[in-house]
N, CA, C and O of each residue as an XYZ file, in Angstrom:
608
protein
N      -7.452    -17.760      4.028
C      -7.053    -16.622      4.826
C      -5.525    -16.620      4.935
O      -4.909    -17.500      5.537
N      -4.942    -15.570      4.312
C      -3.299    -15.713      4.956
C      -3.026    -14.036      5.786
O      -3.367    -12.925      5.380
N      -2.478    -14.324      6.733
C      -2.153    -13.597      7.584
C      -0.664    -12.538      7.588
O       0.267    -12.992      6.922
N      -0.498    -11.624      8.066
C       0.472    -11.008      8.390
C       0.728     -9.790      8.927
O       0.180    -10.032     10.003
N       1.111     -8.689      9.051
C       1.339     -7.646      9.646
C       1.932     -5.959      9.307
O       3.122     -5.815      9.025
N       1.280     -5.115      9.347
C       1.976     -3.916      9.071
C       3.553     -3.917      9.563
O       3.927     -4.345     10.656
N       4.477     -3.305      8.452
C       5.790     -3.474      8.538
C       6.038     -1.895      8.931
O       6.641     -1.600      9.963
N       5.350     -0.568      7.716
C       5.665      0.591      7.849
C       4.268      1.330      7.291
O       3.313      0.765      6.757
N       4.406      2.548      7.531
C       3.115      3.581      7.347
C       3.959      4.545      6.708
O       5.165      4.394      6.898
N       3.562      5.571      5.940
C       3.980      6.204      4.757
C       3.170      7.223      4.307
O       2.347      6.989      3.422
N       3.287      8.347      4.801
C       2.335      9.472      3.744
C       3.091     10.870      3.709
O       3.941     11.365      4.449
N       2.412     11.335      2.500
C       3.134     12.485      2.210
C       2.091     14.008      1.800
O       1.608     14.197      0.684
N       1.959     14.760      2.749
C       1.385     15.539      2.318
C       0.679     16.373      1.253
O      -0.372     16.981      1.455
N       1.532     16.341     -0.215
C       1.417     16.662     -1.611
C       2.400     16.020     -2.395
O       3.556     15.870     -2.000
N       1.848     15.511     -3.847
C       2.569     15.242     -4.563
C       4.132     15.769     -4.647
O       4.528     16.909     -4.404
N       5.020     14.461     -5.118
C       6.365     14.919     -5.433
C       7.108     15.619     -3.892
O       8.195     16.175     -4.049
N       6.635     15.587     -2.742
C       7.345     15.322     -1.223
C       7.152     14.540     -0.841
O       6.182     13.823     -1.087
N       8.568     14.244      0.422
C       9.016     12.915      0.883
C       8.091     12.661      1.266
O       7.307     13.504      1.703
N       7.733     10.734      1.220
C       7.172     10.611      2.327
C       7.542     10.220      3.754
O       8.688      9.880      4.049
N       6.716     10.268      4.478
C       7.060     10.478      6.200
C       6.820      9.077      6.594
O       5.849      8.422      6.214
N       7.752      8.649      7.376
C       7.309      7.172      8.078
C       6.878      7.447      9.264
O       7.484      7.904     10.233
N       5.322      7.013      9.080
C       4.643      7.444     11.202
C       4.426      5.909     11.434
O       4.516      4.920     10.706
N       4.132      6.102     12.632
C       3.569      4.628     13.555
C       2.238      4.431     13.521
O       1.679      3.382     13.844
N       1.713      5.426     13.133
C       0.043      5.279     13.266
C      -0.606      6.652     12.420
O      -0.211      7.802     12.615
N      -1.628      6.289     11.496
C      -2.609      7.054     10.655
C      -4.300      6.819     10.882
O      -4.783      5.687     10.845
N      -4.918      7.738     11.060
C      -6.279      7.340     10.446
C      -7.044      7.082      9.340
O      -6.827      7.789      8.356
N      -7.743      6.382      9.281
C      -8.088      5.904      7.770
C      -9.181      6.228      7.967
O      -9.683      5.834      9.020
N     -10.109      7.182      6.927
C     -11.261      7.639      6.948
C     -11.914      7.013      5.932
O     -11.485      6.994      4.778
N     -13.183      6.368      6.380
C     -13.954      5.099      5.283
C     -14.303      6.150      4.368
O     -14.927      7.170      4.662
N     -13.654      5.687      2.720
C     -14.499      6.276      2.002
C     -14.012      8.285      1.593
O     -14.780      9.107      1.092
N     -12.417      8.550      2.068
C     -12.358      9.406      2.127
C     -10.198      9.237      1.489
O      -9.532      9.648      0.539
N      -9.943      8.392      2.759
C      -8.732      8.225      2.678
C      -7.839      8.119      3.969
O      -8.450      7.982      5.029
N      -6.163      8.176      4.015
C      -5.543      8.626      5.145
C      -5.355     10.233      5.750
O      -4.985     11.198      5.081
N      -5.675     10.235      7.032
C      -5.679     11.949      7.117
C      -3.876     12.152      7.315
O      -3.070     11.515      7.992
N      -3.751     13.052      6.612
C      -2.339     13.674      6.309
C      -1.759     13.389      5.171
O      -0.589     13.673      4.912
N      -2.731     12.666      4.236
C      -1.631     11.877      2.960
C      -2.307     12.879      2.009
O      -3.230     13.655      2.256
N      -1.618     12.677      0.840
C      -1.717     13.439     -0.369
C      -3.051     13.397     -0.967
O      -3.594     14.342     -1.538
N      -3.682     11.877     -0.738
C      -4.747     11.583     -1.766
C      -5.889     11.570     -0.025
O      -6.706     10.821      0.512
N      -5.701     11.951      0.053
C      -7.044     12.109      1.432
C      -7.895     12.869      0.520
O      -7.594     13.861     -0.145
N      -9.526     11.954      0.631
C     -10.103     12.964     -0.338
C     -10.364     12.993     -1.679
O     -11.256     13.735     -2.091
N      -9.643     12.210     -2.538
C      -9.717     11.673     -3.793
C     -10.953     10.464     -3.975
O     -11.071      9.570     -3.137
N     -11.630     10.540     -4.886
C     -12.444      9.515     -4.863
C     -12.139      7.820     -4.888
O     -12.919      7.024     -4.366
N     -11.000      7.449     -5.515
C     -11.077      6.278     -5.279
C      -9.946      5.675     -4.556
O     -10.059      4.594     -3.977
N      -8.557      6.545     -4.589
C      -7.376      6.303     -4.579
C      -7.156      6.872     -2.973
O      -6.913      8.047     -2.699
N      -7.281      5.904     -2.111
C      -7.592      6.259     -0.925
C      -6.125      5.756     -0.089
O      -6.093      6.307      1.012
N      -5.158      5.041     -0.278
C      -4.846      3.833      0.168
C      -3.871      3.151     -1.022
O      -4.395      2.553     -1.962
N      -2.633      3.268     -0.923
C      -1.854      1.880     -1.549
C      -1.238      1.170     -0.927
O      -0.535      1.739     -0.092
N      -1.164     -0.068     -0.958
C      -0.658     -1.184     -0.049
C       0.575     -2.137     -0.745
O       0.461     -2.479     -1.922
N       1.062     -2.304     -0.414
C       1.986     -2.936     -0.497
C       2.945     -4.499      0.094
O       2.591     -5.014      1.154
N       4.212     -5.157     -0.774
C       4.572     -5.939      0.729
C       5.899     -6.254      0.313
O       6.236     -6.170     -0.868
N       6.825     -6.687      1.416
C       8.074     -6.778      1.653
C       8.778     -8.166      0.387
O       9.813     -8.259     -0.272
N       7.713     -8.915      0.543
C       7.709    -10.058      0.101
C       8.022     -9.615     -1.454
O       9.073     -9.916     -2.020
N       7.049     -8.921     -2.012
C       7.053     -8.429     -3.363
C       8.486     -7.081     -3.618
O       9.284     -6.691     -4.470
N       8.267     -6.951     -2.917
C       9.625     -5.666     -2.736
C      11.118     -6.746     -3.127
O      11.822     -6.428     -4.086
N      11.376     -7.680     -2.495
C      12.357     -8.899     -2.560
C      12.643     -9.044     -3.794
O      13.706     -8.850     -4.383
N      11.276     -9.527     -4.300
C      11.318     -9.687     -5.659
C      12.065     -8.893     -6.851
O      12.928     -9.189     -7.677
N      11.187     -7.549     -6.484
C      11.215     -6.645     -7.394
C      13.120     -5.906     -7.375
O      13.625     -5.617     -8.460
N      13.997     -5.685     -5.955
C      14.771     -5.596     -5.568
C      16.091     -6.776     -6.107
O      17.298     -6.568     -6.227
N      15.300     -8.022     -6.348
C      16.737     -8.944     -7.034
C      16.291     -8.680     -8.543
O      17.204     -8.583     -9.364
N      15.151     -8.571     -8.928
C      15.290     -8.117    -10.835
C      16.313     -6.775    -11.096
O      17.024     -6.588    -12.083
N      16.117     -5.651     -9.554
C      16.738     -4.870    -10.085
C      18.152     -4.564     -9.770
O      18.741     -3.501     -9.963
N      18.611     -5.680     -9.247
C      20.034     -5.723     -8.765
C      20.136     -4.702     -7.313
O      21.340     -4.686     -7.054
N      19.562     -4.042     -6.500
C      19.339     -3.088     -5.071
C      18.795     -3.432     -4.943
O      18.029     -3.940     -5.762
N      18.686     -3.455     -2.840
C      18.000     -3.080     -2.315
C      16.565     -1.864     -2.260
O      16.823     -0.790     -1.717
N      15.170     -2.059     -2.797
C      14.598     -1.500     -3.122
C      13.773     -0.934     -1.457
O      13.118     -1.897     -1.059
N      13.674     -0.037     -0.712
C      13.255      0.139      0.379
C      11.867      0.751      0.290
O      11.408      1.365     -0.673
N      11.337      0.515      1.322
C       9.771      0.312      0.812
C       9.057      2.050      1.013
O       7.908      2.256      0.621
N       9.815      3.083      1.596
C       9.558      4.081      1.484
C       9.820      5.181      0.192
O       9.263      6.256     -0.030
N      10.753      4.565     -0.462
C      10.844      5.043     -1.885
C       9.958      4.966     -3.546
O      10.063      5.497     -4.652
N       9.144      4.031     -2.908
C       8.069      3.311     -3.897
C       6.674      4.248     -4.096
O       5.752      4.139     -4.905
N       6.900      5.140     -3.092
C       5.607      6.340     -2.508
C       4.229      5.370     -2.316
O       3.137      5.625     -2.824
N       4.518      4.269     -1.516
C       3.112      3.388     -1.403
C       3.243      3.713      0.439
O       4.189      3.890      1.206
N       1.743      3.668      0.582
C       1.113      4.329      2.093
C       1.389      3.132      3.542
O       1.634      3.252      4.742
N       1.151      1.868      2.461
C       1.120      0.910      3.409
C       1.990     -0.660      3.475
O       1.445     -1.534      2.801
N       2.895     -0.957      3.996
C       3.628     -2.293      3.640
C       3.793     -2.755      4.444
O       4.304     -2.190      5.410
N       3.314     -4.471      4.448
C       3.369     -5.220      5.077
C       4.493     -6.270      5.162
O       5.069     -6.466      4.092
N       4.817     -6.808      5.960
C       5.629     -7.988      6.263
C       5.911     -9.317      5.048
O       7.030     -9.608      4.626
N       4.687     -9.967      4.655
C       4.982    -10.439      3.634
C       3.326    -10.977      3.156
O       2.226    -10.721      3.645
N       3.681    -11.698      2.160
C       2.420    -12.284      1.507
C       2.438    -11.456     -0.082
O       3.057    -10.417     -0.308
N       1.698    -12.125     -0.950
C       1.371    -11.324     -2.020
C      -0.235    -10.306     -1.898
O      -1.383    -10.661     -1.631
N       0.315     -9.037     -2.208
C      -1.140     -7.827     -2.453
C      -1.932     -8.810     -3.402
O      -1.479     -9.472     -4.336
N      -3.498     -8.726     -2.834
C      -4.302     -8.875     -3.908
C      -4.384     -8.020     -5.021
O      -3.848     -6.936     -4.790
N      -4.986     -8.150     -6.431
C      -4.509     -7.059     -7.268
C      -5.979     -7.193     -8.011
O      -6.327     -6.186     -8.627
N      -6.546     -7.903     -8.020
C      -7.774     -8.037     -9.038
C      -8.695     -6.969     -7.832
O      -8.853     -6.961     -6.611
N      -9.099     -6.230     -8.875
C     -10.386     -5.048     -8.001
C     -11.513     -5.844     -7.591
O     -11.841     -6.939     -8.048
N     -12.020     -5.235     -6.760
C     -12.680     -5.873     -5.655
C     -12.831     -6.832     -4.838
O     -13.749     -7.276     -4.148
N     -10.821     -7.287     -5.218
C     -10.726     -8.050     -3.849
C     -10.539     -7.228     -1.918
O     -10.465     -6.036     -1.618
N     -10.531     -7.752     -1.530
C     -10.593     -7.488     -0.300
C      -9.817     -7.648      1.014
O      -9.777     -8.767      1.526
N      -9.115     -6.473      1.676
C      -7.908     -6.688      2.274
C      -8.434     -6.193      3.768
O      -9.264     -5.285      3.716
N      -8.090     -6.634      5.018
C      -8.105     -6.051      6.208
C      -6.962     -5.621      6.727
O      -5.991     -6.378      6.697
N      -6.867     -4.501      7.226
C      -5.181     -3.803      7.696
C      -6.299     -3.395      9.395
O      -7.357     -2.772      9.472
N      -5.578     -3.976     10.359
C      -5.879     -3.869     11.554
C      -7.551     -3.843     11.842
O      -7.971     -4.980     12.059
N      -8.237     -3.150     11.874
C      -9.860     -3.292     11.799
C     -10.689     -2.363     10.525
O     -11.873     -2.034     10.440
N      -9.783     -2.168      9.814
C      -9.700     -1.290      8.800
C     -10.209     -1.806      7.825
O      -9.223     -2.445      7.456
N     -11.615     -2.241      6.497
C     -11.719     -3.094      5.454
C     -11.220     -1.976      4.312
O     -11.524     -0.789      4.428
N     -10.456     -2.463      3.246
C     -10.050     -2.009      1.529
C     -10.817     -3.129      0.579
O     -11.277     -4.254      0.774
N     -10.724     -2.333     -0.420
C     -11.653     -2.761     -1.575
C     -10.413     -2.515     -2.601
O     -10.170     -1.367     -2.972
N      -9.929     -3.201     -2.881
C      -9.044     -3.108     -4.291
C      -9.273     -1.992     -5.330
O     -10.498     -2.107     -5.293
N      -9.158     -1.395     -5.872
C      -9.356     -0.880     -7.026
C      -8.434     -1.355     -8.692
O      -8.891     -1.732     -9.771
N      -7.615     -1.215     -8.424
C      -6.533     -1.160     -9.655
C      -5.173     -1.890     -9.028
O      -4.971     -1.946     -7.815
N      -4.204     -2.482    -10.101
C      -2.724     -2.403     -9.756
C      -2.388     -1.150     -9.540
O      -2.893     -0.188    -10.119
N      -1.176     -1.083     -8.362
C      -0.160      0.452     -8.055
C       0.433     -0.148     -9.661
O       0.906     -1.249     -9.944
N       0.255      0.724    -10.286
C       1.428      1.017    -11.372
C       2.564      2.029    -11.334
O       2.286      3.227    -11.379
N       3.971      1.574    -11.244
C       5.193      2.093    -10.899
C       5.372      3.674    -11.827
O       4.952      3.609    -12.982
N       5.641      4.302    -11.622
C       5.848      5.555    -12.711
C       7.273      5.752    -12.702
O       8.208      5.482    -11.949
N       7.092      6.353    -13.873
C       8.784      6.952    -13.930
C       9.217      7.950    -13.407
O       9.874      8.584    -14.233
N       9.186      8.439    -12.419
C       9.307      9.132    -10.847
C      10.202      8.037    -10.272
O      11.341      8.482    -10.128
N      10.104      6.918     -9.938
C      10.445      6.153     -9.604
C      11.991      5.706     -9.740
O      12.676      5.587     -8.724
N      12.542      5.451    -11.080
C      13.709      5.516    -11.878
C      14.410      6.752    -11.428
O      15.640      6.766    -11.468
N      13.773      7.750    -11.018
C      14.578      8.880    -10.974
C      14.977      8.942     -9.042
O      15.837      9.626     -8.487
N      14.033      8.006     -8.448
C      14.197      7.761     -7.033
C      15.099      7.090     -6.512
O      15.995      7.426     -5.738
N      14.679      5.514     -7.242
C      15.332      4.589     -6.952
C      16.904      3.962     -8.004
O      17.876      3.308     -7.624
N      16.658      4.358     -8.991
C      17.730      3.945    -10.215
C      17.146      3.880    -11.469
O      15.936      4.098    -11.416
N      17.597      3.648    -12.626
C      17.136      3.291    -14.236
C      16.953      2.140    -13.277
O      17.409      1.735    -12.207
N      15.783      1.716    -14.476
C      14.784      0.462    -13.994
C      14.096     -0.378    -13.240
O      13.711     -1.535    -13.410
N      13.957      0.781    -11.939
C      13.324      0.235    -10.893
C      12.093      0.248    -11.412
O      11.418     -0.523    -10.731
N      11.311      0.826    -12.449
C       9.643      1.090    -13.157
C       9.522     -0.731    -13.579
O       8.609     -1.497    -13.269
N      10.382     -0.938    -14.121
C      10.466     -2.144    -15.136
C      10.300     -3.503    -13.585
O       9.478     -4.413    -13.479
N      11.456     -3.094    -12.599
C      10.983     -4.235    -12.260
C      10.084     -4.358    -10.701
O      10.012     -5.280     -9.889
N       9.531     -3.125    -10.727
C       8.255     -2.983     -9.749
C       7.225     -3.405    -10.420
O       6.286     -3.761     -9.709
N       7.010     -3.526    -12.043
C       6.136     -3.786    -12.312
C       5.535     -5.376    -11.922
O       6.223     -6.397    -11.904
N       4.211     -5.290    -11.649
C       3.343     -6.206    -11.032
C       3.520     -6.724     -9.750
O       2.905     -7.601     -9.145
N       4.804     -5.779     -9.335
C       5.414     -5.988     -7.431
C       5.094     -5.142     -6.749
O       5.266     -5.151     -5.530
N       4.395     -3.954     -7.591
C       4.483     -2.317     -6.642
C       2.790     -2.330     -5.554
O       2.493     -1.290     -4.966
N       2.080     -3.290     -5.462
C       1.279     -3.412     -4.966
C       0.137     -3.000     -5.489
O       0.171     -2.856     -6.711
N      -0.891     -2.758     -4.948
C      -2.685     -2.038     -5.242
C      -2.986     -1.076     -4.707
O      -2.533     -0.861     -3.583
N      -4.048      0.040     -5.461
C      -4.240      0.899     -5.101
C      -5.844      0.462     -4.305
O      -6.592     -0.144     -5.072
N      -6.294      0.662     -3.171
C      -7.428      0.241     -2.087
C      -8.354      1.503     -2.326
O      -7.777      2.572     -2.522
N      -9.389      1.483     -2.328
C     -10.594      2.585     -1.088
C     -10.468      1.887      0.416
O      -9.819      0.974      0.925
N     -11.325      2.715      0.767
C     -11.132      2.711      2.383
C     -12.620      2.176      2.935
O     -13.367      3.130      3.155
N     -13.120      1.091      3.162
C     -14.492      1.223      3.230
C     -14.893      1.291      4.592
O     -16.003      1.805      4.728
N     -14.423      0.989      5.473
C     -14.165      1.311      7.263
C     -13.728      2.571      7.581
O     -13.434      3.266      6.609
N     -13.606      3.043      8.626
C     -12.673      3.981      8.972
C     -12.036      3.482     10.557
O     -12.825      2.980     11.357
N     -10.536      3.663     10.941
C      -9.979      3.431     12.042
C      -8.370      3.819     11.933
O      -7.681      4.055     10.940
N      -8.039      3.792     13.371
C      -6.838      3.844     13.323
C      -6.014      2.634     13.048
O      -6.450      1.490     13.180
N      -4.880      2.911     12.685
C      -4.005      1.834     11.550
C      -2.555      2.073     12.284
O      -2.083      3.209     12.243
N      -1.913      1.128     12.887
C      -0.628      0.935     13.783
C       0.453      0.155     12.980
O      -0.042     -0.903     12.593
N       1.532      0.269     12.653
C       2.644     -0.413     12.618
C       2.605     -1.695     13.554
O       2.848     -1.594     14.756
N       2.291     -2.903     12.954
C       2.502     -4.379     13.912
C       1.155     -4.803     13.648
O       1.005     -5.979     13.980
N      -0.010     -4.208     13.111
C      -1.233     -4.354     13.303
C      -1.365     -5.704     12.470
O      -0.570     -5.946     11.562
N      -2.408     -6.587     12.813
C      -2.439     -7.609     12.010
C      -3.200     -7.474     10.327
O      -4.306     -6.988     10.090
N      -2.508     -7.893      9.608
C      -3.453     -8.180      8.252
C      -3.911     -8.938      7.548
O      -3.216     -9.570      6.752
N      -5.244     -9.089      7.650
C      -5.723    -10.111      6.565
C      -6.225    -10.029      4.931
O      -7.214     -9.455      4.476
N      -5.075    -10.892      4.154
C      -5.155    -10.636      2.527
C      -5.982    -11.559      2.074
O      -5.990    -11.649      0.846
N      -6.822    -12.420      2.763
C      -8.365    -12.625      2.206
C      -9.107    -12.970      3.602
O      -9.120    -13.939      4.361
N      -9.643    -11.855      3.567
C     -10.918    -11.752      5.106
C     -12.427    -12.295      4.608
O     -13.012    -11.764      3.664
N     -12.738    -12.931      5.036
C     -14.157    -13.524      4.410
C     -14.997    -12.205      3.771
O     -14.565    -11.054      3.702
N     -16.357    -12.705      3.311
C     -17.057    -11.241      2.311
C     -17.843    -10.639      3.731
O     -18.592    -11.276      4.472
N     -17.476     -9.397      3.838
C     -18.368     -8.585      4.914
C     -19.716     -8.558      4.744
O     -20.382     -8.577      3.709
N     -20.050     -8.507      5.938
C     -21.479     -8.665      6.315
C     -22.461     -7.747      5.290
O     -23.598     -7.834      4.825
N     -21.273     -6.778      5.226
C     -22.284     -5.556      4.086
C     -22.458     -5.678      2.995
O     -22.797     -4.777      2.228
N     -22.300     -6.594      2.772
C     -21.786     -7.359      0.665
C     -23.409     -7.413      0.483
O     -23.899     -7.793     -0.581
């Protein structure tokens, strides 16, 4: 079990607009965040992220890489994102199901600088489903391996 904490919250109404930093979102099991772009999409409910990996990705690319420019929904304090699908993440009382690596796009380069794609890669976090639904707070605790739920 390693532990840690929501840092920032992040959503953006439609593709290609800013996203918004709130203090608190709902996460609808199985649906998504209400107000974000992908609310509603079948699998892509949720990307998570973390500060820790941001560090990383930020000294390959010579800047400060800030975690609202990455267009990921959720970042935490530190630890590494699980990335293999169907691992399993808790964000406040909230359960995710991995799906895929966030893979960086070249949107990105045009956000952050030439080669921020190159060195987000395998730092930019995972894309989650939502298999709970609850509200989700800035400070909230997170667990990046929560034992297998009762519903397994």
């Amino acid at each position: 079990m390693f532990r840690s904490e929501i840092a920032a919250i992040h959503i953006a109404p439609a593709s290609r607009l800013p996203m918004k930093a709130v203090d608190s979102v709902f996460a609808e099991g199985g649906v998504g965040l209400v107000g974000d772009r992908y609310h509603g999409s079948r699998h892509r409910h949720v990307t998570v992220q973390s500060l820790t990996q941001l560090a990383v990705a930020s000294e390959a690319l010579g800047t400060q890489i800030h975690a609202s420019d990455t267009r990921r929904n959720i970042t935490i304090l530190d630890g590494d994102i699980p990335a293999t699908p169907g691992d399993r993440i808790r964000l406040g009382a909230v359960d995710l199901e991995v799906v895929r690596i966030a893979a960086p796009c070249k949107l990105l380069d045009d956000v952050i600088g030439r080669g921020a794609k190159i060195a987000l890669r395998r730092q930019a976090g995972s894309v989650c489903r939502l298999l709970t639904s609850g509200e989700l707070h800035v400070g909230d605790a997170v667990d990046l391996r929560p034992p297998t739920l009762a519903t397994d």
